[in-house]
C-alpha positions as CSV (number, residue, x, y, z in Angstrom):
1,X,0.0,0.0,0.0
2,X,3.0,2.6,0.9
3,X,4.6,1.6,-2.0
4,X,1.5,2.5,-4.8
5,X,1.6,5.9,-2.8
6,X,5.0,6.7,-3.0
7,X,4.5,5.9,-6.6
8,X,1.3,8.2,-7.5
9,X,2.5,11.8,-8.7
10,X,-0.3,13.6,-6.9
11,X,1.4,12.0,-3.4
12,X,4.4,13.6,-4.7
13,X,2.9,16.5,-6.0
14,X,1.0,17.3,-2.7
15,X,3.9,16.7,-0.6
16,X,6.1,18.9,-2.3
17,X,3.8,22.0,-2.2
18,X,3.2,21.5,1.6
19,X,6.9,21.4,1.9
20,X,7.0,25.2,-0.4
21,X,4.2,26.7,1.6
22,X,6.0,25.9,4.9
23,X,9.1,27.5,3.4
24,X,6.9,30.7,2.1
25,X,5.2,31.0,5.6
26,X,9.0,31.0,7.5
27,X,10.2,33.2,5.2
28,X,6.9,35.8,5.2
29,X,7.5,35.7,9.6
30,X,11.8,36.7,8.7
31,X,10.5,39.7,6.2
32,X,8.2,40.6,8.8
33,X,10.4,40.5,11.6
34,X,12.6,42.4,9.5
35,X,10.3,45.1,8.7
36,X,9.3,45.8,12.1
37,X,12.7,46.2,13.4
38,X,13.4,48.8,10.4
39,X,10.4,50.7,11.2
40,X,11.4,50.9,15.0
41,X,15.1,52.1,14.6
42,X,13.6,54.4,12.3
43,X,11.6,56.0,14.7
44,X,13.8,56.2,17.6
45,X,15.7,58.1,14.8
46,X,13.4,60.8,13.9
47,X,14.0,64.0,15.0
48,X,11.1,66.5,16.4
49,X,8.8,68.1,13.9
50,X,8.2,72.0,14.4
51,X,5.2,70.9,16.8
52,X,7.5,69.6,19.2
53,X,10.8,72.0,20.9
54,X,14.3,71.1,19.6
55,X,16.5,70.5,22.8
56,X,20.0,71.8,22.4
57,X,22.3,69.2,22.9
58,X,26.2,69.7,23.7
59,X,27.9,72.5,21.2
60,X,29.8,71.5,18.3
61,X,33.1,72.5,16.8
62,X,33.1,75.1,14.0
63,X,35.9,76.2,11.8
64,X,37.5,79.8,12.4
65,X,36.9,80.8,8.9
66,X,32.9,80.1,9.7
67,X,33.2,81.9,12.9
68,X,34.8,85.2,11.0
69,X,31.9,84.8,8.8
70,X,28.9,84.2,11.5
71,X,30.3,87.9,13.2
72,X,29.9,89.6,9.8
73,X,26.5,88.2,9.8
74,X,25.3,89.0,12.9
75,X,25.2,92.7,11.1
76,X,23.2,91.9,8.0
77,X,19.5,92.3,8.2
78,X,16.8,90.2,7.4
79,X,16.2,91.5,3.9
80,X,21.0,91.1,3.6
81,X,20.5,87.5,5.1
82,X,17.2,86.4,2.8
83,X,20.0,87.4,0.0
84,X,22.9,85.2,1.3
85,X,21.1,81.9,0.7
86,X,22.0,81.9,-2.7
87,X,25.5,82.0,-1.7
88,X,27.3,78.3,-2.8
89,X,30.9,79.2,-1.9
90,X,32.5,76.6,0.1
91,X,33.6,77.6,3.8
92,X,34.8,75.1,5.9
93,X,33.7,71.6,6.8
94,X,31.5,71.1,4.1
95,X,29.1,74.2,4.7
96,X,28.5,77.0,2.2
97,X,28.0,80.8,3.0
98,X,24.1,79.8,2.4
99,X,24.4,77.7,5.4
100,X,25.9,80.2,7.4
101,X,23.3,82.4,6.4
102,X,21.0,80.0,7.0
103,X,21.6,79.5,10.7
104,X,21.5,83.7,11.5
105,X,18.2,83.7,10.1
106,X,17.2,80.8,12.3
107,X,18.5,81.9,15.2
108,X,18.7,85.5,15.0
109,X,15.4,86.1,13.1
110,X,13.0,83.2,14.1
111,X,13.1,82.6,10.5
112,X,11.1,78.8,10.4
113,X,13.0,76.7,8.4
114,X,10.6,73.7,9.3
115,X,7.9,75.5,7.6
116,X,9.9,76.4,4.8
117,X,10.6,73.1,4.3
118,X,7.3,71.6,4.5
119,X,7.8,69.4,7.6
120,X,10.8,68.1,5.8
121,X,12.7,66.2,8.9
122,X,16.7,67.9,8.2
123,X,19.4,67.2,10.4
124,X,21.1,69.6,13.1
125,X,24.2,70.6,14.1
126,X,24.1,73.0,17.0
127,X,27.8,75.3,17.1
128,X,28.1,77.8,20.3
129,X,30.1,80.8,19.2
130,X,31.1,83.8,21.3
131,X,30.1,87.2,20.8
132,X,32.9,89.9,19.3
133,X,31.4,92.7,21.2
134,X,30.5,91.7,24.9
135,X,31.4,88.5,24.8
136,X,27.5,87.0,24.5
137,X,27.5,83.0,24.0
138,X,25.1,82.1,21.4
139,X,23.9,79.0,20.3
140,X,23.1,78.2,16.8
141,X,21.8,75.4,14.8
142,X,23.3,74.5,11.3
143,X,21.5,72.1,9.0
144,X,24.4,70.2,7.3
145,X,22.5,68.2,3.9
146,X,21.1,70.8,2.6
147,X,20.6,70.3,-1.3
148,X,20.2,73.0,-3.8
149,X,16.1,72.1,-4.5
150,X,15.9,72.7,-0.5
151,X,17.6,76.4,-0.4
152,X,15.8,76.8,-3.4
153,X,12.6,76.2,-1.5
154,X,13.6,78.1,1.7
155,X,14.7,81.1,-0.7
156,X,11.1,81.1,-2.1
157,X,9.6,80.3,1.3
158,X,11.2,83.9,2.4
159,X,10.2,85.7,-0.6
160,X,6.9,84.8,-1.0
161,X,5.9,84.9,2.2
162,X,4.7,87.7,4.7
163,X,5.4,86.7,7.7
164,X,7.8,83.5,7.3
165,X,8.4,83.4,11.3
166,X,8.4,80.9,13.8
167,X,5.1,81.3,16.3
168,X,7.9,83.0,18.6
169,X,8.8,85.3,16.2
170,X,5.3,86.4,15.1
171,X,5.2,87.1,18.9
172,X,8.0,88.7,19.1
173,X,7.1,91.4,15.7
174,X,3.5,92.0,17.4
175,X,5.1,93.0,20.7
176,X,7.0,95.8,19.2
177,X,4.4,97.4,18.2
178,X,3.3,98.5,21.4
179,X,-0.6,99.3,20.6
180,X,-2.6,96.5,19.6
181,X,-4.7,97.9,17.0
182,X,-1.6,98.8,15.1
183,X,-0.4,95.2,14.7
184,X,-1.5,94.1,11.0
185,X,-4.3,92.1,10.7
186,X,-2.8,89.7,8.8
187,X,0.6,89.0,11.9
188,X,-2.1,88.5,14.0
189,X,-4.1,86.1,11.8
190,X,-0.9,84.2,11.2
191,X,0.2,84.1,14.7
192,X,-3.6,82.9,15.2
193,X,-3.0,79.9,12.8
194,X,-0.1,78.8,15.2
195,X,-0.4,75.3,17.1
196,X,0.7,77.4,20.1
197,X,-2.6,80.1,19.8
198,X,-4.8,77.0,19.0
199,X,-4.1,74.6,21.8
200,X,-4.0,77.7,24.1
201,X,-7.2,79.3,22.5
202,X,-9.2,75.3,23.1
203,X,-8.7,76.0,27.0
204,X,-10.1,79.6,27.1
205,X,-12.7,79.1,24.7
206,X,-15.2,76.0,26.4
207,X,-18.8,75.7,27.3
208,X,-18.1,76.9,31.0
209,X,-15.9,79.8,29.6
210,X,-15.5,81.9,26.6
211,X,-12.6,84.4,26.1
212,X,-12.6,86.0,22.7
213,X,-10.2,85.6,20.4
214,X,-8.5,89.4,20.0
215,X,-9.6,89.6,24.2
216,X,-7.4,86.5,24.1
217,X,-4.9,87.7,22.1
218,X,-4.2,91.1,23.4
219,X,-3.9,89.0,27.2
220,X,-1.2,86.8,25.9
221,X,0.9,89.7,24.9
222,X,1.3,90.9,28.3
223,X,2.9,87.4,29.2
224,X,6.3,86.2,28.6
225,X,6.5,83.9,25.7
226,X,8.9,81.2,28.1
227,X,4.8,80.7,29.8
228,X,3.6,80.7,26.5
229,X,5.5,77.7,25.3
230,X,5.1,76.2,28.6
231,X,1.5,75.9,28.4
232,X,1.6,74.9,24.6
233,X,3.8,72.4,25.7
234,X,2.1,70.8,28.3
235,X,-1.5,70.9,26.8
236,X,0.2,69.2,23.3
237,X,1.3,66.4,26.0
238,X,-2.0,65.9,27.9
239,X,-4.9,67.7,25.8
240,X,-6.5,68.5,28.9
241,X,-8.5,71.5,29.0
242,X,-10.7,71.8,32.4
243,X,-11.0,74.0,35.0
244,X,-8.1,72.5,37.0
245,X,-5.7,73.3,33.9
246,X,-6.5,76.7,33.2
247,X,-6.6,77.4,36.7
248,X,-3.1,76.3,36.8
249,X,-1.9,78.2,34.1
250,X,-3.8,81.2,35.4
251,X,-2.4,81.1,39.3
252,X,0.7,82.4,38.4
253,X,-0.2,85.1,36.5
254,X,-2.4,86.8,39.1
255,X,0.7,88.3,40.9
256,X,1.9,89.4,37.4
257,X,-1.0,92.0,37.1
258,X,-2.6,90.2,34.2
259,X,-6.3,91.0,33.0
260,X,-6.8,87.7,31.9
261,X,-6.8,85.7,35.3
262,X,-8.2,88.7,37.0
263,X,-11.2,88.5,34.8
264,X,-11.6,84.7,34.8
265,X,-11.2,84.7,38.7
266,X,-13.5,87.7,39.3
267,X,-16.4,86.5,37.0
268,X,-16.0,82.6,37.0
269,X,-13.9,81.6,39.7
270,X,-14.9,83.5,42.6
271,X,-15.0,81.1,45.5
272,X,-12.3,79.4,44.4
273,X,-10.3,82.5,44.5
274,X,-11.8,83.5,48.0
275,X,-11.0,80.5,49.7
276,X,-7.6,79.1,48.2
277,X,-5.5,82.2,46.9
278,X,-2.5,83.3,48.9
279,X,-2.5,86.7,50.7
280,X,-0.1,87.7,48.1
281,X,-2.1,87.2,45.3
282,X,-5.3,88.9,46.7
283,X,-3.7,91.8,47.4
284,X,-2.4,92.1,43.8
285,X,-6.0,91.5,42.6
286,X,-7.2,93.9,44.3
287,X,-4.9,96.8,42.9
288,X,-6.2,95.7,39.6
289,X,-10.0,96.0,40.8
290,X,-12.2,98.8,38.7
291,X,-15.9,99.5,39.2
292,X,-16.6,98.3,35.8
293,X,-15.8,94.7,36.6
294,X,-18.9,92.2,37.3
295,X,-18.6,91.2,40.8
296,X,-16.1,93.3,41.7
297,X,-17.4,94.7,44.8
298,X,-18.6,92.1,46.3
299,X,-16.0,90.3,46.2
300,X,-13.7,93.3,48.1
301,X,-16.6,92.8,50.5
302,X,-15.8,89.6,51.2
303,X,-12.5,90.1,51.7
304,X,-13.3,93.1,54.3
305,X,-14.8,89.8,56.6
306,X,-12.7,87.4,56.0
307,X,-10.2,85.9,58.8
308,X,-6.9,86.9,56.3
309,X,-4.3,89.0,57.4
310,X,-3.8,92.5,58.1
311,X,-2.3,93.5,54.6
312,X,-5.4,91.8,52.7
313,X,-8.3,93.5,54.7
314,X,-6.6,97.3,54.8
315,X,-6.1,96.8,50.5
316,X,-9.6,95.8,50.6
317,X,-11.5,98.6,53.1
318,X,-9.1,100.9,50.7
319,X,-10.3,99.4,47.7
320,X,-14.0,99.8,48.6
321,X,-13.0,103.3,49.7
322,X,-11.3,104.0,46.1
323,X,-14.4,102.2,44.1
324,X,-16.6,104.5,46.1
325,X,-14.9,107.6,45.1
326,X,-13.8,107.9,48.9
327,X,-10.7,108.4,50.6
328,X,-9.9,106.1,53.3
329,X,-9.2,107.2,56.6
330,X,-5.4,108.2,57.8
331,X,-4.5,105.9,59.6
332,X,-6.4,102.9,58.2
333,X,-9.0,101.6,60.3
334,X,-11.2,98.8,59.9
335,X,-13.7,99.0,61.9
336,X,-14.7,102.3,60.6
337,X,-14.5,100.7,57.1
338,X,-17.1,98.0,58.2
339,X,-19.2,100.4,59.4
340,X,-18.8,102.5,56.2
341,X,-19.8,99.6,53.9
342,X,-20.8,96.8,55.8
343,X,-23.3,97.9,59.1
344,X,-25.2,94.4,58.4
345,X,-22.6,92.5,56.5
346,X,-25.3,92.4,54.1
347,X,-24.0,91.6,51.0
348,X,-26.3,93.2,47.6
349,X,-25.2,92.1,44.4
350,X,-26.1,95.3,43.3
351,X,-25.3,97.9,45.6
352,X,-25.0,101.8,43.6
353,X,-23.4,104.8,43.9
354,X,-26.9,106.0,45.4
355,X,-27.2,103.8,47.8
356,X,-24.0,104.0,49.4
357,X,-24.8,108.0,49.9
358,X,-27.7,107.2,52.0
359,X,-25.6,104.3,54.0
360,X,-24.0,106.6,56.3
361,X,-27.4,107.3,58.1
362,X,-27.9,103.1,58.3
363,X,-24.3,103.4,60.8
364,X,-25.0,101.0,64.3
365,X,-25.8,102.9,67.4
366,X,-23.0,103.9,69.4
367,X,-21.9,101.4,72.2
368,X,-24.9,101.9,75.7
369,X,-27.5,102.5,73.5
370,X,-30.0,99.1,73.3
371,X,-28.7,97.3,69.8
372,X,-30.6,94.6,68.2
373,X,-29.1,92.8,64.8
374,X,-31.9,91.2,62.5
375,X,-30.2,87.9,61.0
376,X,-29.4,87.7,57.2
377,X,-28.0,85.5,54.8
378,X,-24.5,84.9,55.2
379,X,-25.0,85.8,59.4
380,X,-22.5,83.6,61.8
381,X,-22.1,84.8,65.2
382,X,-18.2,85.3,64.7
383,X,-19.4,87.9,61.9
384,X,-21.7,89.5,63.8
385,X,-19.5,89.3,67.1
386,X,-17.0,91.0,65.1
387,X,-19.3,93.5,63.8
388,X,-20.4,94.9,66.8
389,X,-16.8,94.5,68.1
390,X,-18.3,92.8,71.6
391,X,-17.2,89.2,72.7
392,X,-18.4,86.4,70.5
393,X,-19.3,84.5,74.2
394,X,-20.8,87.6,75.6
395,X,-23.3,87.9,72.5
396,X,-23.7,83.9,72.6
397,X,-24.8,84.3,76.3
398,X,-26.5,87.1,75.8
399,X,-29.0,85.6,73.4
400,X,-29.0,81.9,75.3
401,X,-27.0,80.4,72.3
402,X,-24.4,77.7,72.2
403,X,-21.7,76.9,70.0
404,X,-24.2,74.5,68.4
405,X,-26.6,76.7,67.7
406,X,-28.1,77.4,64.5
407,X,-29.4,81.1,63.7
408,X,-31.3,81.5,60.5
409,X,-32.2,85.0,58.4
410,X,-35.2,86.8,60.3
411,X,-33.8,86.0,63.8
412,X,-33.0,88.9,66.1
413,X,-30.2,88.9,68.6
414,X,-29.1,91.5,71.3
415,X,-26.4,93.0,71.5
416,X,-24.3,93.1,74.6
């Protein structure tokens, strides 16, 4: 029987092609195998696009001949530098006056040779020269490999277009111009194209709140771009964009004077800011308070019964004073500035000039005369205590309480 089967051709014939798919099948897996290890060198390889930040590694060597030419660049402008990259004499160590040129636009003009170069993943050299006059250190990059069709596309790149900067320098040109509606509209619409602007703009612009974008963008020109990257940075990273984010970004900026986290704090963060901002930062809030802000007074009203410290309730007694059109009594007291705005600590969210011009006649009676307070919203007996300036266990025997004792609004307690 084994014999008429190793006889018949189809035996032979099937064996053989299980034998070539076995063979096919091993070598597939190697190619595979193969593959995969390609792709993964080549990606530990790669170097950052323009969305991510180039980190500058140790300095390089550079030829004294390319140093004599990098200090007669540093003079050229722009427009003198835009001209050089047509340059194709030799220097030293392979580069050509274009690369040279090159590099000072880079580094000296935010010129973004990523752009330029459509994403185009170049390599970099970075060369640490010294300063002729002062002795600066700079850094540079160089881009050795450079072929002719790529200068040619950088040398079109600057030509053609308007503002051929990197997001820091289209930061950098509107800041020069110190009043906003002189920036062109078209550096501001190209800075607003940046992944820096959009990642920022996503945080400030959600359902909870909005910023608009030239409120937005006139705010982050009052901030140092090093905080500007940092934020880009980290939201790239994490692409989280709630409340605990911005109010990250935003904490460090209120002791920097800056409209932006004033505003947000003010009008959409209010307890937040009431119960976990340091002294510090209150007080510099507060010197940026105007009438015209929502809110405004009554959070300085707050502030004037709060348990903070010294500094924070005289800046706001002489804020309410200022916003009032008042000046404060010299020296500062408090308790004549709770009695000037607060006789009830009763907190109206709308509380107008009017008004206030009538409050003097509402002052509390003068210590011996029979007081009475009429409980509100927002009453605790430490406030009220406080208020009347007697001793929070002579007004809690007084009126038969305990420290467990609940008042509510519409209760009325003697004063001691």
């Amino acid at each position: 029987m084994e014999d008429r089967l190793e006889k018949n051709p189809w035996v032979k014939k099937a064996r053989w092609l299980s034998h070539a798919l076995l063979i096919s099948g091993a070598l597939n897996i190697g190619l595979l195998g193969s593959f995969f290890m390609m792709t993964y060198k080549n990606l530990k390889q790669v170097k950052p696009s323009s969305i991510e930040t180039a980190t500058i590694g140790k300095a390089s060597y550079i030829s004294s001949s390319g140093m004599e030419l990098l200090h007669e660049y540093f003079h050229y402008s722009y427009e003198e530098l835009k001209n050089e990259l047509e340059r194709k004499e030799l220097v030293e160590d392979g580069y050509a006056k274009r690369d040279y040129a090159l590099a000072c636009l880079v580094g000296l003009h935010y010129f973004d040779v990523y752009k330029a170069l459509a994403g185009r993943i170049v390599q970099t050299r970075v060369v640490e020269i010294v300063h002729k006059e002062g002795g600066e250190r700079l850094h540079l990059e160089m881009f050795p490999g450079l072929e002719d069709a790529h200068f040619h596309a950088l040398s079109t790149f600057a030509r053609v277009e308007k503002w051929p900067f990197t997001p820091h320098g289209l930061y950098v040109k509107m800041q020069s111009i110190h009043e906003l509606c002189a920036i062109p509209s078209s550096l501001k619409e190209a800075f607003c194209l940046t992944p820096h602007f959009y990642y920022i703009k996503r945080l400030f612009q959600q359902e909870d709140y909005y910023v608009p974008e030239q409120q937005l963008l006139e705010s982050l020109l009052g901030i140092e771009w090093e905080q500007i990257e940092a934020w880009y940075q980290e939201l790239y990273k994490m692409q989280d964009f709630g409340l605990e984010t911005r109010r990250k970004f935003l904490l460090p900026l209120v002791h920097k004077g800056s409209p932006l986290a004033l505003h947000f704090f003010l009008e959409h963060d209010r307890d937040f800011a009431l119960a976990k901002l340091d002294d510090g930062s209150i007080v510099a809030m507060l010197k940026l308070v105007t009438a015209d802000i929502p809110q405004a007074e009554s959070f300085v009203r707050k502030l004037l019964v709060s348990v903070r410290s010294d500094e924070v309730l005289k800046a706001a007694g002489s804020k309410l004073y200022q916003l009032a059109g008042e000046s404060p009594p010299q020296p500062y007291d408090h308790s004549k500035a709770l009695l000037r705005f607060l006789p009830n600590f009763f907190d109206k969210a709308s509380f107008t000039p009017k008004e206030r011009r009538h409050e003097k006649e509402s002052v509390i009676p003068l210590a011996g005369a029979k007081r009475s307070h009429e409980v509100v919203k927002g009453d605790n007996l430490w406030k009220i205590a406080a208020l009347y300036q007697v001793d929070l266990k002579a007004l809690m025997k007084k009126n038969g309480l305990t420290a467990s004792s609940i008042i509510k609004p519409g209760m009325k307690l003697d004063i001691p």
